[in-house]
NUTI-348280 format. One record per residue (C-alpha): residue in three letters; x, y, z. Coordinates in pm, 1 decimal. Layout:
BEGIN
NODE Ala X Y Z
...
END
This chain:
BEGIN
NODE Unk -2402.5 583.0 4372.7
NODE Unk -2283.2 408.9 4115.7
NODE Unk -2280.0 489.1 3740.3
NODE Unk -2326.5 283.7 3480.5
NODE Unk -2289.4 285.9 3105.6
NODE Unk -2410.7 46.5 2771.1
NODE Unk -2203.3 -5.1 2465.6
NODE Unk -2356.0 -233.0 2189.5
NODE Unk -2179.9 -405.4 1948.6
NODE Unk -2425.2 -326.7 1653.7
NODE Unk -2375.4 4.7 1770.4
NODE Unk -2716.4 137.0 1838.3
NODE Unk -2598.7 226.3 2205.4
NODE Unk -2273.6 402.9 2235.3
NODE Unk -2186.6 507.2 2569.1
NODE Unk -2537.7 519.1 2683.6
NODE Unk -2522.2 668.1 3056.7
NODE Unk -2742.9 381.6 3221.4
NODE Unk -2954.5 441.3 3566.9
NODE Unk -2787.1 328.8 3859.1
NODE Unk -2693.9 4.3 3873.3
NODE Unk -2884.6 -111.5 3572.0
NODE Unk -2797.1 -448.9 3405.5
NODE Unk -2889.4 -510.2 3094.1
NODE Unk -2982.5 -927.6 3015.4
NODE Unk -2696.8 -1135.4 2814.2
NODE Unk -2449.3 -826.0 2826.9
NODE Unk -2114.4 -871.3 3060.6
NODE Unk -2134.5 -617.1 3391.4
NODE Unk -1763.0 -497.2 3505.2
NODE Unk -1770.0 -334.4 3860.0
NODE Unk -1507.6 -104.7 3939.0
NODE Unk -1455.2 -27.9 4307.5
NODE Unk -1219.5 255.6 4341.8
NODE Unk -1074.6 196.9 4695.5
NODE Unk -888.5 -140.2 4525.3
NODE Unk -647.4 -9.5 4335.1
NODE Unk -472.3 -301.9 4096.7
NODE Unk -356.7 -132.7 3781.5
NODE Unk -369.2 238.9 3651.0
NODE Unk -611.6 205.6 3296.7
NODE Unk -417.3 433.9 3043.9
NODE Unk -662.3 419.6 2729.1
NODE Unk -809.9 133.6 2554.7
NODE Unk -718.9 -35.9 2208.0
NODE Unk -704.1 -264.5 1910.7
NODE Unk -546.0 -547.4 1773.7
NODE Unk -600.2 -578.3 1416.0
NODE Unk -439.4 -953.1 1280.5
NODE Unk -413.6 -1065.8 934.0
NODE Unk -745.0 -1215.1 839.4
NODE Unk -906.2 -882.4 1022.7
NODE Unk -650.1 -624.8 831.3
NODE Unk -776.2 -840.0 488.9
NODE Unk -1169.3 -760.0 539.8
NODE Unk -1091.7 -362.1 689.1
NODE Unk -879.0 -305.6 407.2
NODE Unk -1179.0 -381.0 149.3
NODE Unk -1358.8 -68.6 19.3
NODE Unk -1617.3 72.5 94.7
NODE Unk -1663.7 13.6 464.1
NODE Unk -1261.6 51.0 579.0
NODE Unk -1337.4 471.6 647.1
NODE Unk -1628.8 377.3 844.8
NODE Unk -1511.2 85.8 1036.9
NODE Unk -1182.0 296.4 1116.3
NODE Unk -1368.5 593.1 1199.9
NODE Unk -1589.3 354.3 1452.8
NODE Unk -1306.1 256.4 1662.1
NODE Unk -1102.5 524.0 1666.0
NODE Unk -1254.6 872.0 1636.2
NODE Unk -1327.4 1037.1 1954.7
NODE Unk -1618.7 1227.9 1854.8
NODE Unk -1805.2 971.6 1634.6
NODE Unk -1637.3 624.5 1750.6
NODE Unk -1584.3 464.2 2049.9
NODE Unk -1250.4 661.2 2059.3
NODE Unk -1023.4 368.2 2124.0
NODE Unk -596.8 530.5 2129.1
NODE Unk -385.4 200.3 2075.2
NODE Unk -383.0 -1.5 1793.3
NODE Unk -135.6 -344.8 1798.0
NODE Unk -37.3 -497.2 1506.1
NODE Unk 258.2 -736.2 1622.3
NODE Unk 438.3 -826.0 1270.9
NODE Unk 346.9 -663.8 939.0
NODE Unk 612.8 -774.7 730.7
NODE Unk 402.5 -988.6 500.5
NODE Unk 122.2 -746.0 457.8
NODE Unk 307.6 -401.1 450.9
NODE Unk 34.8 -308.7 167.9
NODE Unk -272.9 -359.1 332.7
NODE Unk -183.7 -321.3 695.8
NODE Unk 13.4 -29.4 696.6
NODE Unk -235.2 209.2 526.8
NODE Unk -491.6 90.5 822.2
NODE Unk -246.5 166.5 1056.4
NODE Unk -193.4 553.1 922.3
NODE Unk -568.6 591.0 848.3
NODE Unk -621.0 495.5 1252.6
NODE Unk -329.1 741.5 1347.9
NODE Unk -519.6 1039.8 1221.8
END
């Protein structure tokens, strides 16, 4: 049977365990049928660009919004973070990078 599970992005449902085959109106449904095997999934990520780095690194909410994507225990866990050229913005990139690394 297969499982299902809701993540909101106002957060008020984080990995809610759904009954079987529930869909939920408006919200995408990705079916997974494990005797096609395409690709192997090795964790899940983020890309943080410049105009997103600019509003994370703004105090109060950075520890919070950091903590929401990348803790596993109170977050949605996620292990990859992208940030393809940080030259320009060493200052306020690079501390979001090391806060998500923890």
């Amino acid at each position: 049977m297969p499982r299902a599970w809701l993540i909101t992005g106002d957060g008020s449902s984080l990995w809610a365990e759904q009954p079987p085959r529930a869909a939920v109106a408006g919200l995408p449904t990705i079916t997974v049928d494990p005797s096609a095997g395409h690709q192997r999934i090795e964790g899940f990520g983020a890309s943080i660009p410049d105009s997103s780095a600019r509003l994370l690194a703004c105090p109060p909410d950075v520890y919070e919004i950091v903590r929401s994507l990348f803790d596993p225990r109170h977050g949605l866990g996620l292990g990859d973070l992208r940030h393809f050229s940080i030259a320009h913005g060493r200052a306020e990139i690079l501390p979001l990078l090391r806060q998500a690394a923890r």
